[in-house]
Each structure stands twice: as structure tokens, then as C-alpha cells.
PLY file of the C-alpha trace (Angstrom):
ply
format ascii 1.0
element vertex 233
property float x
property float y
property float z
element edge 232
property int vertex1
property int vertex2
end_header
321.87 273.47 -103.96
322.94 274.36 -107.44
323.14 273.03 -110.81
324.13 268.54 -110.82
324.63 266.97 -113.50
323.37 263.70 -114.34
324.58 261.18 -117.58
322.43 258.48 -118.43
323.47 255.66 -120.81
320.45 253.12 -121.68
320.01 250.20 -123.84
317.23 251.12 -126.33
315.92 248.02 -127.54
312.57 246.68 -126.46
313.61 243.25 -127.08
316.94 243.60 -125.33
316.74 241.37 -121.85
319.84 241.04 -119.70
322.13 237.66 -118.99
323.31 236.24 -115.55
326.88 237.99 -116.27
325.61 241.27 -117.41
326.66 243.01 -114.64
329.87 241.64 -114.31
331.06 242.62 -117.77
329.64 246.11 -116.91
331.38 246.56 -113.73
334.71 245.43 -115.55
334.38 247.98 -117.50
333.77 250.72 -115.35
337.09 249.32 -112.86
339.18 249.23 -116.40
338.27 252.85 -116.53
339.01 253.50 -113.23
335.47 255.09 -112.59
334.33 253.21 -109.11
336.19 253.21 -106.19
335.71 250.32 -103.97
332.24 247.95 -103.65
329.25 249.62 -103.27
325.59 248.00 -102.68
322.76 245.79 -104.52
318.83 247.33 -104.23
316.64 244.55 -105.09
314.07 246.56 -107.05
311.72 243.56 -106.79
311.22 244.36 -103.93
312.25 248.00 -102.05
315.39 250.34 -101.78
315.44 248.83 -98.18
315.81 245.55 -99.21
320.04 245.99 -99.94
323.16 244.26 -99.62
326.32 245.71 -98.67
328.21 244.41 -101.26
327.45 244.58 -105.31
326.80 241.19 -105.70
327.42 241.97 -109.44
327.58 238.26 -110.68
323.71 237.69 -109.24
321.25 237.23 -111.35
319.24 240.05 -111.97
315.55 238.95 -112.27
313.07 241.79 -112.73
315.70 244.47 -111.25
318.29 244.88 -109.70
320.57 248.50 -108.74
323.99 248.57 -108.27
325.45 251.56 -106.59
328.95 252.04 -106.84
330.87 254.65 -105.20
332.38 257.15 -107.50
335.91 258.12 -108.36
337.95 261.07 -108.36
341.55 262.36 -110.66
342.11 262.36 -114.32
340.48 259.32 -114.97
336.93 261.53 -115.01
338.91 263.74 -117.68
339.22 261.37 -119.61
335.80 260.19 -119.89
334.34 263.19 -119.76
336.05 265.70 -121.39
337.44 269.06 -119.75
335.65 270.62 -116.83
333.18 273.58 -117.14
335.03 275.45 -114.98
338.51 276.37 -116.57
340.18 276.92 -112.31
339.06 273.15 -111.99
342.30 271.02 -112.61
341.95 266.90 -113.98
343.05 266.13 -110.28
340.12 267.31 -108.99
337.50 266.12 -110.95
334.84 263.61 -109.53
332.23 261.27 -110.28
329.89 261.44 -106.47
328.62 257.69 -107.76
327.77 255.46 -110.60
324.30 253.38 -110.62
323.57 250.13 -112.90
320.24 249.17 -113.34
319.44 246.11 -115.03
316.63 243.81 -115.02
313.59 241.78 -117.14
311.18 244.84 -115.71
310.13 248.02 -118.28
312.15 250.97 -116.38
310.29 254.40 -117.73
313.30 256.93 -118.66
313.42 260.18 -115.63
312.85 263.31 -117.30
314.34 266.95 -116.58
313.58 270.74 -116.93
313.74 270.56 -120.74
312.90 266.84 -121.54
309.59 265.04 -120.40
308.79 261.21 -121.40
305.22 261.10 -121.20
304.07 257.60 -120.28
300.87 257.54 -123.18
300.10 253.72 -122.36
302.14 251.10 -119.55
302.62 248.18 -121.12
299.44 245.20 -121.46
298.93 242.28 -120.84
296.48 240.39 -123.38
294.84 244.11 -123.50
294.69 244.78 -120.06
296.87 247.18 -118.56
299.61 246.24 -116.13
300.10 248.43 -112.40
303.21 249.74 -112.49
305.76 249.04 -109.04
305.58 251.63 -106.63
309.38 252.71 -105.10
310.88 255.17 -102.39
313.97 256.39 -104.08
316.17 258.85 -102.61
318.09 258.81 -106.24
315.51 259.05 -109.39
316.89 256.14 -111.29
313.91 255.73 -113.39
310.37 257.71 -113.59
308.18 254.36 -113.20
308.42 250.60 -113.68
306.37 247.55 -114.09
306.83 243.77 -114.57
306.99 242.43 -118.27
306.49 238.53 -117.53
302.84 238.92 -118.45
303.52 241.86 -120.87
302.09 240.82 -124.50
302.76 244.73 -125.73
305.63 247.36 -124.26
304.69 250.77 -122.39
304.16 253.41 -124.93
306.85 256.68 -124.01
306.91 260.02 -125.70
309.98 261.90 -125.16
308.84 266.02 -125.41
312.21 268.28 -125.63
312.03 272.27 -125.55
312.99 274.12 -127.89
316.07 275.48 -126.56
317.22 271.67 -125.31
316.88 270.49 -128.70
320.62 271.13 -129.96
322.10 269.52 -126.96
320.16 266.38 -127.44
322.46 263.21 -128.83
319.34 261.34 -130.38
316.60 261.63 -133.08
314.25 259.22 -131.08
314.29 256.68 -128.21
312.07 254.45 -126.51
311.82 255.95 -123.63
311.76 253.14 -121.46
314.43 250.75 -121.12
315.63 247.55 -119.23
319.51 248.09 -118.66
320.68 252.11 -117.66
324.13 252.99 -116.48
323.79 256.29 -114.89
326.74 258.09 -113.87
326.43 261.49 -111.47
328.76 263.80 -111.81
327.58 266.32 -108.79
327.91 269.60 -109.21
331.62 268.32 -111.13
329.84 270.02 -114.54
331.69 268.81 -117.44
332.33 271.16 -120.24
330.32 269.00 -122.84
327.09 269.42 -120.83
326.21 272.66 -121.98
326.81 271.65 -125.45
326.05 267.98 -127.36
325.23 265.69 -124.52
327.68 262.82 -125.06
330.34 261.80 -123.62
333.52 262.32 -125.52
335.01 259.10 -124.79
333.80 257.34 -127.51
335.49 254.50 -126.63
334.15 254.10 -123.25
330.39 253.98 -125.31
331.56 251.03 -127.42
332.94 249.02 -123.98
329.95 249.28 -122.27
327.90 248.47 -125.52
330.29 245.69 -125.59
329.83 244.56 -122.43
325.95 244.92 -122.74
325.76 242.76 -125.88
325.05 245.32 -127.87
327.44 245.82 -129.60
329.15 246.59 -133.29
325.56 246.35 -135.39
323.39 247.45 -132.60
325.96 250.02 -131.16
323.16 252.86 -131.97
320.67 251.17 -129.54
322.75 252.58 -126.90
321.37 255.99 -126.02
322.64 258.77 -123.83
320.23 260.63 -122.32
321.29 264.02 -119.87
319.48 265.35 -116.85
321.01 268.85 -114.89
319.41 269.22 -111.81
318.82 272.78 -110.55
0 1
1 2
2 3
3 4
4 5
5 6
6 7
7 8
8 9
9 10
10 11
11 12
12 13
13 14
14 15
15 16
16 17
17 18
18 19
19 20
20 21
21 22
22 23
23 24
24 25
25 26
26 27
27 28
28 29
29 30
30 31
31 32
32 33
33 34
34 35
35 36
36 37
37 38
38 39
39 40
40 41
41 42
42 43
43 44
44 45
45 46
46 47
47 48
48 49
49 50
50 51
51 52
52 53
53 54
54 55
55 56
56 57
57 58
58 59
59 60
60 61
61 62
62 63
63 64
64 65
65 66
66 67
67 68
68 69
69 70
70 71
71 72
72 73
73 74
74 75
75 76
76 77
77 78
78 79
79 80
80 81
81 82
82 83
83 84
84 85
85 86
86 87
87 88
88 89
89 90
90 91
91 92
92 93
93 94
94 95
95 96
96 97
97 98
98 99
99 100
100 101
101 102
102 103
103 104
104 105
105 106
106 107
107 108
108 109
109 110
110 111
111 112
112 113
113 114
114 115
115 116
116 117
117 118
118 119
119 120
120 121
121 122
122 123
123 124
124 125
125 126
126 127
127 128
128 129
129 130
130 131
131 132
132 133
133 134
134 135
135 136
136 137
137 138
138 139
139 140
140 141
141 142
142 143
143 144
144 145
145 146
146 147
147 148
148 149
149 150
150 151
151 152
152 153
153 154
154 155
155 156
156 157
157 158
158 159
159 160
160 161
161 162
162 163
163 164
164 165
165 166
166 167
167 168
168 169
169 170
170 171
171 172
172 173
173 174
174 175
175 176
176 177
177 178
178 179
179 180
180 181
181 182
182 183
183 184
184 185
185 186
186 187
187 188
188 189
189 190
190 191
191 192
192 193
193 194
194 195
195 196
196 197
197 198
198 199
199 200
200 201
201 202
202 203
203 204
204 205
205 206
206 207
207 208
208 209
209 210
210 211
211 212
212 213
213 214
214 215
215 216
216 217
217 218
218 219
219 220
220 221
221 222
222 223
223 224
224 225
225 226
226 227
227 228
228 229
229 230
230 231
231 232
């Protein structure tokens, strides 16, 4: 299979809930950037990832969750996000993103971990004391490592992020949450870029404060936005 690499940007702010545009602000973004190509599907995480729509629906209302799963790009416009490939044969007109998945939603979404990172779910969240069952899915894609409904939450799940040794220099972040409500992930394949083996984040800075932007959360709150890496062996 070989080595993917995986970019997730999440809002990290436990008070942070999405609005009916959201996702439309997002998606403009990412088309602005030339980083989707075409429509791609809805996966109503209320209920199942066989509960879908064939188009992205982006200007829905998200309720406790909702993925949309664009189809990726390919040419310079991945260069420019993303810095230089790994691979110095690989020219800018053949770099790719394979697709890029927004998650958004009023539900706790529990961050995925890697080989060198683990978030360690110490409490979900409660509800007047009592714990709350987390929603079981059927992913084919790891979007997040568990979720569960926050209507009745009185108190947030409780996440510690564990990093190895050796991981910690790549790592863009001093602490995070660990669980989050809005995630942008973007999957670059086996397209590794250059910056992946050193500081995981993305060198377009400017790309960061757009999506913050277009998030809400922006200017004062741009550090709530966290980038968090995942290379899949």
C-alpha cells in the first residue's frame, strides 16, 4: 500500500457550533483555491454512511453532522497549498489531492489518531453526570475516532492527545482539544508533500486564515484552528 498522507484542519473550540451557511463559505473557499473538482456527496452522520446524497448539498443545514466529500484536484494549484512535493522527479503538474472531506455538525467528533499520536478518550462527554453512548459508524474513510450527541451534554468529552517522542518536532500545536465539531480533512494519497516530514502545516498560510474566515473563526480566534497530520503506512 505504502505511506498516505492525511492533513487535518479542525476548529478547536468547545464552544464553537456551526451556522446554516457554514458549509457554503467553506466550499467557496476550497473552489477559490481550486482544490475540488466537480460536486461530490453529503453522509448524513445522524444517521449512516449509507444514508448519502449525490450531490453536496452544501447550503443544508447541518444538524448533529453532516460529511461532505468532495472530489479532489490535480496541477499546481496543490503546489501551492502545499508546498513542493517530497519527491524532487514529481513536477507541480502532477500533483494531486485523491479528495477533500468537511465535517461539520452540533455532535462532539473525537480527533483519529496515527502511528505516533493517540487521543485517548479519558471521559465522553455527560449529561447531568451521566455519561452519554457515543454513535456507532461504518466508515470506509476514518474521519473521526468516535462521536456522540451534545444536545443533552452539560460537560464536553475529556481527550488526551499522547505524541512520541520522535513525532514531537513535527507537531504544529502545544495542546488541543482533541475533539472537535467542524474538521476539513484533505488527503493527499500517496502525493507526499515535502512539509510532511518536517513541521506539519501547511505552508499556505493564507489558505489557514480563509478557511478560519470562512469558519467564523477568524482574526482573534485564528489560533483555535488546529492542524493535525496523520501518514498512513
Amino acid at each position: 500500500m505504502g505511506v498516505e498522507y492525511r492533513h487535518f484542519m479542525v476548529v478547536d473550540d468547545a464552544h464553537w457550533r456551526p451556522q446554516s451557511d457554514t458549509a457554503v463559505r467553506v466550499e467557496a473557499v476550497l473552489r477559490e483555491w481550486s482544490l475540488i473538482d466537480g460536486v461530490g456527496h453529503t453522509i448524513d452522520l445522524a444517521a449512516s454512511e449509507q444514508n448519502r446524497s449525490d450531490t453536496s448539498n452544501s447550503a443544508a443545514s447541518p444538524g448533529s453532522g453532516v460529511a461532505i466529500v468532495y472530489p479532489g484536484a490535480t496541477g499546481p494549484a496543490i503546489e501551492s497549498l502545499a508546498g513542493p512535493s517530497l519527491y524532487a522527479d514529481i513536477a507541480p503538474d502532477d500533483r494531486y489531492l485523491m479528495r477533500v472531506t468537511l465535517v461539520i455538525g452540533d455532535d462532539f467528533r473525537v480527533q483519529p489518531g496515527s502511528e505516533s499520536i493517540y487521543f485517548e478518550l479519558v471521559s465522553p462527554p455527560l449529561a447531568n453526570g451521566v455519561p452519554i453512548e457515543g454513535v456507532d459508524y461504518d466508515f470506509n474513510d476514518r474521519l473521526f475516532a468516535a462521536s456522540f450527541p451534545s444536545a443533552e451534554a452539560s460537560s464536553p468529552p475529556v481527550v488526551i492527545a499522547h505524541i512520541e517522542d520522535g513525532a514531537k518536532s513535527g507537531v504544529a500545536w502545544d495542546s488541543c482539544l482533541g475533539y472537535w465539531r467542524g474538521g476539513l480533512l484533505l488527503s493527499f494519497g500517496k502525493d507526499l508533500p515535502a512539509f510532511s516530514e518536517k513541521l506539519q502545516a501547511l505552508p499556505a498560510r493564507d489558505f489557514v486564515a480563509a478557511i478560519s474566515a470562512a469558519w467564523f473563526v477568524a482574526d482573534r480566534f485564528l489560533s483555535l484552528v488546529k492542524e493535525k497530520f496523520e501518514a498512513l503506512q
